[in-house]
C-alpha positions in Angstrom: 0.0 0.0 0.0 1.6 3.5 -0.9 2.3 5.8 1.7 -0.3 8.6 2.4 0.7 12.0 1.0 2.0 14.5 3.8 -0.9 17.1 2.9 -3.3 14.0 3.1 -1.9 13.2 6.6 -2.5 16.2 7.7 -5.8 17.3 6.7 -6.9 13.8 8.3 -5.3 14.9 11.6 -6.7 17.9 11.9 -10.5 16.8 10.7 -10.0 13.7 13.7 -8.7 16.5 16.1 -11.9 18.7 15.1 -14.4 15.6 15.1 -13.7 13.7 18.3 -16.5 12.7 20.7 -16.8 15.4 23.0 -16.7 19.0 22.4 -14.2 20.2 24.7 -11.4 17.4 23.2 -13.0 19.1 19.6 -11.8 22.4 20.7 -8.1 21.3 22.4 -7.0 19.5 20.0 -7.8 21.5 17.3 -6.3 24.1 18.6 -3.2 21.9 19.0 -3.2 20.5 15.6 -3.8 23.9 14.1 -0.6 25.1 15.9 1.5 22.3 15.3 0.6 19.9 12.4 2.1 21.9 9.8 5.7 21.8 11.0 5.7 17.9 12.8 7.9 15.9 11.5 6.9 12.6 10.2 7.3 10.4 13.6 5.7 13.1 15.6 2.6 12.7 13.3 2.6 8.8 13.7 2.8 9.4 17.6 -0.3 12.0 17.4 -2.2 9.4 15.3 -2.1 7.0 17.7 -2.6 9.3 20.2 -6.2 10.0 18.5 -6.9 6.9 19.3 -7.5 7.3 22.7 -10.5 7.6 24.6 -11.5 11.1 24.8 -12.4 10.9 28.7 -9.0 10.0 28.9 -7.5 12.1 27.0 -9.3 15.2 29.0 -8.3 14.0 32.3 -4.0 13.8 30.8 -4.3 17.5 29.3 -6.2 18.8 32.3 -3.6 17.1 34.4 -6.4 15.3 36.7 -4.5 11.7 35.4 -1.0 10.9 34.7 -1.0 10.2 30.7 1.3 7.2 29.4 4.8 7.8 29.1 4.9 7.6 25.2 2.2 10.6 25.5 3.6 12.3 27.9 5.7 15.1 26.1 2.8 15.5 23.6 -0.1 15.6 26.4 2.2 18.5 28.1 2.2 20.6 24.7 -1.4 20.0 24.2 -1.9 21.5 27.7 0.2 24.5 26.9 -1.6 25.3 23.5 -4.6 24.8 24.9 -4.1 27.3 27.8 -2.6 30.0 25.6 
């Protein structure tokens, strides 16, 4: 299977970060992916994929900082929280 096109990659990031299951996670990580998508380099996008694939309850609780969030999302969970607060 050929690899999806950068521009494709991103557009489906950012329509998964806008179209997530509760509105708050809709506006956080939009925001996020708005801010940071564009310049991500290739293995940070694979991370924030899978990251999308988290619960959104869960994911809430790690940027709000009411959970600890995995170690492989932990970097990502702490810049979320920052664009988010901005």
């Amino acid at each position: 299977m050929a690899e999806e096109p950068r521009d494709h990659k991103i557009k489906r990031l950012h329509m998964r970060s806008m179209r997530r299951g509760i509105k708050e996670m809709d506006l956080i990580l939009s925001a996020y992916a708005q801010a940071e998508l564009a310049q991500m380099s290739d293995a940070r996008m694979a991370l924030y994929d899978s990251l999308l694939s988290e619960n959104d309850q869960d994911l809430y609780q790690w940027v709000t900082g009411q959970s600890a969030a995995p170690d492989q999302f932990a970097e990502m969970i702490s810049e979320i929280s920052m664009v988010f607060q901005k």
